[in-house]
C-alpha positions in Angstrom: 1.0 6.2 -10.9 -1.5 6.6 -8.0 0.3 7.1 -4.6 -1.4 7.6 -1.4 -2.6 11.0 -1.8 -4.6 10.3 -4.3 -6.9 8.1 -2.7 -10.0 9.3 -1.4 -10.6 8.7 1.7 -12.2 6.7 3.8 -10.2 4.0 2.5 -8.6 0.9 4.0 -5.0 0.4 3.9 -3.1 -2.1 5.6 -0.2 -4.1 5.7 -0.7 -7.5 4.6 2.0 -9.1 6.7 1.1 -7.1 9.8 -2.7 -8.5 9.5 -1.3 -12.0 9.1 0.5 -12.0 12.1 -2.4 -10.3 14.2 -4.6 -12.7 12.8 -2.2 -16.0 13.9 -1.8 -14.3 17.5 -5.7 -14.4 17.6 -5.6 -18.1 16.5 -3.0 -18.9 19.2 -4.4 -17.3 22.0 -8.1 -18.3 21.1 -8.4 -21.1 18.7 -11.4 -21.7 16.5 -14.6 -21.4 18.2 -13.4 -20.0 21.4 -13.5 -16.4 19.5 -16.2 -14.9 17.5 -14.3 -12.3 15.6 -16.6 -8.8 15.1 -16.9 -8.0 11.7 -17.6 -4.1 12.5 -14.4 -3.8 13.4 -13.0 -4.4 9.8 -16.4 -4.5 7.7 -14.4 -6.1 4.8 -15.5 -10.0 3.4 -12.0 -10.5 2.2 -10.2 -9.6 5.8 -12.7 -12.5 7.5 -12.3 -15.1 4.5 -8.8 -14.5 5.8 -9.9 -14.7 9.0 -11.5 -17.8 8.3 -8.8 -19.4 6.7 -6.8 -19.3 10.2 -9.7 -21.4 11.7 -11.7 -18.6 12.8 -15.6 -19.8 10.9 -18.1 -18.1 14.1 -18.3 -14.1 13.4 -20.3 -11.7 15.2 -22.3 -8.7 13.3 -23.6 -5.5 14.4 -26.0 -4.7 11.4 -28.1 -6.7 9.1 -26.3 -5.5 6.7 -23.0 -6.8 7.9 -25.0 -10.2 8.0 -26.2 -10.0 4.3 -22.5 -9.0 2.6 -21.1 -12.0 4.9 -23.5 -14.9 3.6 -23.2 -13.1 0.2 -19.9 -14.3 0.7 -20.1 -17.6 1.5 -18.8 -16.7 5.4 -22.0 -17.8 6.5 -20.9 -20.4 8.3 -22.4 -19.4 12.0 -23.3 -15.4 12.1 -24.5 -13.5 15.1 -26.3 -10.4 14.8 -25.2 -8.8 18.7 -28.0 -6.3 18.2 -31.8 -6.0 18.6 -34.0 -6.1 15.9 -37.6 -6.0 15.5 -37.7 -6.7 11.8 -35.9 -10.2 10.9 -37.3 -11.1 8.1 -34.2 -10.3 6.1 -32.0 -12.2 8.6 -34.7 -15.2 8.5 -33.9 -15.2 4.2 -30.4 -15.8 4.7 -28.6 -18.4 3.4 -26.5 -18.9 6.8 -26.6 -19.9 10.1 -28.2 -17.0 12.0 -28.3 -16.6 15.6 -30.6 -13.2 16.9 -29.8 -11.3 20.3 -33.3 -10.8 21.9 -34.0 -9.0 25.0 -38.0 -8.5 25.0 -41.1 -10.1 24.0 -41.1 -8.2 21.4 -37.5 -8.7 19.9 -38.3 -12.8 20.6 -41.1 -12.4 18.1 -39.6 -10.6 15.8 -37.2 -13.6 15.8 -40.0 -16.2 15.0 -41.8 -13.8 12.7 -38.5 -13.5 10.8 -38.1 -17.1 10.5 -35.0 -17.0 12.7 -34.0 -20.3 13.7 -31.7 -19.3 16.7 -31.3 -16.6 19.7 -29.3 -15.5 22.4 -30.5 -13.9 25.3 -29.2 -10.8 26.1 -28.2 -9.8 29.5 -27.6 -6.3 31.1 -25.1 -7.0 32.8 -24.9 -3.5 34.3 -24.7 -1.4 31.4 -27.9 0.7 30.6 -27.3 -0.3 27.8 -29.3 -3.3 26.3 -30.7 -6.6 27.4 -33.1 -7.8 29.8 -32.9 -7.7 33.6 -31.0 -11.1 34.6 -33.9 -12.4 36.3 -36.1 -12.2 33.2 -33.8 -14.7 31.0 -35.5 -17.4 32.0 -38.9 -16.8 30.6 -37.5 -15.4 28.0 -36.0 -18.1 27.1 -39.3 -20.5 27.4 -41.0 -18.0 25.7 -38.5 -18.4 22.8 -38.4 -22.2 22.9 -42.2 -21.8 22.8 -42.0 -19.9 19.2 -39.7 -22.9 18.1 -36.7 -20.9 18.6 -33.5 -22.8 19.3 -31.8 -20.7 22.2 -28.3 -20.8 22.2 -27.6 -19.3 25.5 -26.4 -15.9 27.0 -24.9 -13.3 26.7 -23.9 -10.2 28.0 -22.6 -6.6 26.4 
């Protein structure tokens, strides 16, 4: 009989009922769409099918990666890659809905060049961090738009 010691580790252990009631208190405090849950924090398909099951279809992503195993999984739903990329070609050959953080000219093309549909513009808002000054949104935006990007809105990390 394996026990606990015998796993290796890093490994994942959790107790079902205790994730079911976190995951209701995050549907009762913010109900479908009004939270974006963060795959990173969990990286596991099965824990956002669940999840989803409790109304919860919009998840954010840290890594392509992340975005890949979640369409693989049919969670593809509305996925937001939070991060930067300059190569979105892979996002672009999803089979999801893909939104792209972009905070340059260069990250905006990379978008369009990807075959992207969607972007957010991301903000600093104060953090060194990442995204582009506030005031540079705008054109950012139009510059966006004028690669036949659908912009989303804002954001800010």
């Amino acid at each position: 009989m394996t026990t606990l010691h015998d796993l290796q580790t890093p490994a994942l252990l959790l107790e079902p009922e205790a994730l079911d009631a976190n995951i209701s208190a995050m549907q009762e405090a913010l109900p479908g769409p009004r939270l974006r849950p963060h795959v990173k924090a969990h990286k596991c398909t099965a824990i956002a099918a669940r999840q989803r099951a409790a109304g919860h279809a919009l998840f954010c992503c840290a890594t392509v990666r992340e975005m890949e195993g979640m369409a693989a999984a049919g969670l593809g739903e509305d996925l937001l890659l939070a991060n930067e990329v300059v190569d979105a070609s892979r996002l672009g050959a999803l089979d999801a809905r893909v939104t792209l953080a972009v905070d340059s000219e260069a990250t905006v093309e990379a978008a369009a060049r990807g075959g992207v549909k969607e972007v957010l513009i991301d903000i600093n808002v104060g953090l060194p961090r990442c995204g582009c000054k506030p005031e540079a949104a705008g054109a950012l935006a139009e510059l966006a738009r004028r690669q036949g990007l659908g912009v989303r809105g804002v954001m800010g990390y």
